[in-house]
N, C-alpha and C positions, 0 to 999 in steps of 0.2 A: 504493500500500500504506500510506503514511506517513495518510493522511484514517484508516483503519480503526482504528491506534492513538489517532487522534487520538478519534474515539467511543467506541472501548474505557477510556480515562481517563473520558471523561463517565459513564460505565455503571457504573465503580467508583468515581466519586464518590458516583454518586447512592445505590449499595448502600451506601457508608459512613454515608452520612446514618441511610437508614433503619437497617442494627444499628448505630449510636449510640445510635437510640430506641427500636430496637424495634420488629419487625414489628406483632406482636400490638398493642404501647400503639401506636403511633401509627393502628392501624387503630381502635382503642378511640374513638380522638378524635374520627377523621374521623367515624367514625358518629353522633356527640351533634349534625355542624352541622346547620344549618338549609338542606335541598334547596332550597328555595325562592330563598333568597338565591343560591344558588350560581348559580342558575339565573340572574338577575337581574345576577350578575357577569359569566356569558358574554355577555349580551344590551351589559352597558352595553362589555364591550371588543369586540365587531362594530361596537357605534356609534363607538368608535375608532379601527377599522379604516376604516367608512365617514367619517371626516372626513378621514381622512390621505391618502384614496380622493378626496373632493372637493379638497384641498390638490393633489397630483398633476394633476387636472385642471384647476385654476385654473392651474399653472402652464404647461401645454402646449396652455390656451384652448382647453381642452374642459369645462368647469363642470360641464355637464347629462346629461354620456354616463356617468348615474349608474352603467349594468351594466356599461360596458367598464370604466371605471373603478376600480372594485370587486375588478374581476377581474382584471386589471392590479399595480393594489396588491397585493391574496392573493398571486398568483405569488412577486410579489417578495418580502413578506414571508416565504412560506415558503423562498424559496433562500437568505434571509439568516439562515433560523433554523437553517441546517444547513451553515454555511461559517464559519469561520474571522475574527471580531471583525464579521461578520454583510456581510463582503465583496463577497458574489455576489449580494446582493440590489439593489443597484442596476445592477449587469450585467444582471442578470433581467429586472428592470423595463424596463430600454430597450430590448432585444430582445422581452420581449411586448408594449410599448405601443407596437414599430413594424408587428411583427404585427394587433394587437386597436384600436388607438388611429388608425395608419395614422400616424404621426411618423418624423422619422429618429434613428439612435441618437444622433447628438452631439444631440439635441435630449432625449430618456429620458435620456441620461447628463446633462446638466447642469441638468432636472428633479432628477434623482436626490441629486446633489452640493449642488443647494440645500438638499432637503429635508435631509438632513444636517447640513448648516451649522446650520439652524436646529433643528433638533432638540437640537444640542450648544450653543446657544446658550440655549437655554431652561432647558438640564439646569444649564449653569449657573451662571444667573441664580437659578433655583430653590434652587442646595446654595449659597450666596454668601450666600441671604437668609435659609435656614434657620439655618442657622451662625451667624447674628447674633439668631436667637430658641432655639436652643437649644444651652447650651455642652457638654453633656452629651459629645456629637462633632463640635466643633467643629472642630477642628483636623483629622479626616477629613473632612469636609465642604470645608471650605478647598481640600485638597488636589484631592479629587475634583475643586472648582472648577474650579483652576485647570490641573488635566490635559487639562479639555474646554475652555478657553483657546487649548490647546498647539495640540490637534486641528481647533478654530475655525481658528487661523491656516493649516495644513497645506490647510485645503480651501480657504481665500478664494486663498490664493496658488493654487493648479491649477482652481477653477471661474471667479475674474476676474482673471487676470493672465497673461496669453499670454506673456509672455517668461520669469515666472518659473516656469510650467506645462509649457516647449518646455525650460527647463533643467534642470528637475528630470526629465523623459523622457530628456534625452540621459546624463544620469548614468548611468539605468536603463538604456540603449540600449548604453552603451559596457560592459557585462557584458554582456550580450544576444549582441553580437559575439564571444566566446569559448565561444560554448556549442554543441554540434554540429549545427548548422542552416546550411544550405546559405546562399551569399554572397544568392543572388534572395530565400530569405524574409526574409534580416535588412533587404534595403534597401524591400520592399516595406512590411514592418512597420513600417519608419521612416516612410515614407511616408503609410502609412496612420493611423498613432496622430497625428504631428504634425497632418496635415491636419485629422481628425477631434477633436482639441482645439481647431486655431482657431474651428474649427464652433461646438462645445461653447462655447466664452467667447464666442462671436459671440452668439449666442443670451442665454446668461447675465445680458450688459450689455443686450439689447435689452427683456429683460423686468425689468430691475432698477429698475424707478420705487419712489416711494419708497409708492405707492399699493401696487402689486403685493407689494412688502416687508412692507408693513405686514400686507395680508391673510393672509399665508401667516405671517406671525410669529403672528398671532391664533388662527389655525386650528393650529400648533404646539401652542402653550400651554394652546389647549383638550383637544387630544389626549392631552399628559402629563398632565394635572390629571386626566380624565376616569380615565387608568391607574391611577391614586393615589386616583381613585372607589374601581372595581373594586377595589383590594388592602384599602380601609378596608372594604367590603361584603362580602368576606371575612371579616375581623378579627369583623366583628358577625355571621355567621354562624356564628360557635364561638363566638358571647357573650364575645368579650373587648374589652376598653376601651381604645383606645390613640388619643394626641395625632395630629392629621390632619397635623401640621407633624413628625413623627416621621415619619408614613409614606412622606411627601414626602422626605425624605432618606433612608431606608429603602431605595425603592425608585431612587432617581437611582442610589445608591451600589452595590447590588447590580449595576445594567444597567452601570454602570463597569468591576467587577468583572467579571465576565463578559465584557466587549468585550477589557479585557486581558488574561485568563485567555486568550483566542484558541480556546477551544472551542466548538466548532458551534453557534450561536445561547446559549452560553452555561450548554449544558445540565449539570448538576452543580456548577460553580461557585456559580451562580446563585442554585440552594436549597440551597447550604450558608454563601453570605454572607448570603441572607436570614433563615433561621434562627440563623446566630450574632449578628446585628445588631437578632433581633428578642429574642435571651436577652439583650442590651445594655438590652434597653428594660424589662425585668423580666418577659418574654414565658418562662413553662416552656419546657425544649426539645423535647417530646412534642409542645405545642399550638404552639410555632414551625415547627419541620419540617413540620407537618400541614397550616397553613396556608401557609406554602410550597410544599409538593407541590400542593395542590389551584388555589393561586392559579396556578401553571402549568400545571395540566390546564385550568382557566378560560381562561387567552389562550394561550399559547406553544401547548399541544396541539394547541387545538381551532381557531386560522388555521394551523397546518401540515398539519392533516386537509383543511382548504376547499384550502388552496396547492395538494397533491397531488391533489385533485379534477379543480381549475381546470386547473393543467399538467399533469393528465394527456390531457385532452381538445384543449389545443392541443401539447401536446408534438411532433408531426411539423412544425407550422408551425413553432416553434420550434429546433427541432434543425434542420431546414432552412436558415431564418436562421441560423444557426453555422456550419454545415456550408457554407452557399455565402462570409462570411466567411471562413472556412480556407479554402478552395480557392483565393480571391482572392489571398490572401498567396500563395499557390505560383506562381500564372499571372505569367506578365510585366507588369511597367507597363504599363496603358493608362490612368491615369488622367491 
């Protein structure tokens, strides 16, 4: 029940935004952009999609299986766009890419976990360097830095560090043991998550060259730069003028905001930090909501429409794989 309030807050976000501005004036706006461009946004954040789609399979030594791949990544990015600080998308992804990919989950989970690392690694490197070209929100900038610092260190200790990954589980475990679940699935569960993290960091350090680092950091950096494409080819499709290095922390800061905010891929949080950070930059709040709203019907809507396509079509493999998971934890040790 608690997920349903939790999107009912997103839904009265996003209705605040709009009467702040106004049904009628912000509809006024959207209409003056330019389709073309819009059109051109969606196109360049697919190509987003499809890099983060090659990053995933670089990491799981699958390069060229451009359609599992593809489709693999949508899944996951749509279960992260509708979970809580965007959680369930890398559960999703290893469960489809052991479906569609044919891997094991500790092997999708610690694809997952990398991509991660490096995506909060880039974010930022990115608000670190912006911050030092514009003082304007520097000191936000800074921050946001160093919050994805915090989050940096959280995932290196659980994706390469098996002792302090097994410790930080038995904390979680030893609450796990007071909650009303039979003695067999608490020990099974133990059994199962430890085994499947030494997997998970087996893997990790096996593909951690500094060659294989390097390429998945490039393929990052291309991916966020390309995001910050798309929101600047927004910007010029309402014909407004704004610094590229503005947008760049614009948009790190908002996806921050959002992942804290802990609502469902971020929804209403999102376009109301992007809108108030874009009246920061001397952006109307008519023509900032506007392009807020439409900049996430460009990416957030329109891979959560492909997400629900994709897993709808494999969804029985899917649930299957969960569903024989759960029953595992019930059955006795045979492992």
């Amino acid at each position: 029940m608690k997920r349903y309030y939790v999107f009912l807050v997103s839904i009265l976000l996003l209705a605040l935004l709009i009467i702040w501005i106004g049904p009628q004036q912000m509809w006024d706006v959207i209409k003056t952009a330019n389709p073309w461009l819009i059109l051109l946004a969606v196109g360049v954040h697919l190509f987003v999609v499809w890099i983060r789609s090659l990053r995933w399979g670089y990491i799981i030594n699958q390069p060229w299986e451009f359609k599992k791949n593809f489709i693999v990544k949508t899944i996951g990015l749509f279960a992260g766009n509708f979970t809580p600080m965007r959680s369930g998308g890398e559960v999703l992804n290893a469960v489809a890419g052991k479906k569609i990919n044919g891997i094991s989950l500790s092997e999708g989970l610690s694809a997952g976990l990398t991509e991660r690392f490096f995506d909060g690694a880039i974010g930022a490197i990115l608000l670190l360097i912006c911050a030092c070209l514009l003082p304007k929100v520097r000191i936000i900038a800074i921050m946001g830095g160093l919050a994805s610092f915090g989050l940096l260190a959280v995932i290196y200790l659980i994706n390469w560090r098996e002792d302090t990954s097994i410790w930080i589980y038995n904390r979680v475990h030893f609450i796990v043991r007071f909650l009303p679940i039979s003695e067999e699935v608490v020990e099974n569960l133990y059994n199962k998550f430890t085994q499947g993290l030494r997997s998970m960091i087996e893997y990790t350090k096996t593909f951690s060259s500094f060659k294989n680092l390097a390429v998945v950091f490039v393929l990052t950096a291309a991916s966020w730069l390309l995001e910050c494409v798309r929101l600047y080819i927004v910007f010029v499709a309402f014909n407004v003028e704004i610094n590229f290095v503005a947008i760049i922390i614009i948009f790190l800061l908002a996806n921050i905001i959002g992942i804290v905010s802990a609502l469902p891929g971020g929804i209403g949080s999102i376009e109301l930090s992007l809108t108030g950070l874009f009246v920061i930059f001397g952006v109307s709040s008519a023509v900032g909501g506007s392009i807020a709203m439409v900049d996430r019907l460009a990416s957030f809507w329109v891979v959560s429409a492909l997400g629900i396509i994709f897993a709808s079509y494999y969804a029985k493999d899917i649930l299957d794989e969960i569903k024989g998971y759960t029953i595992g934890l019930k059955s006795s040790k045979q492992d």
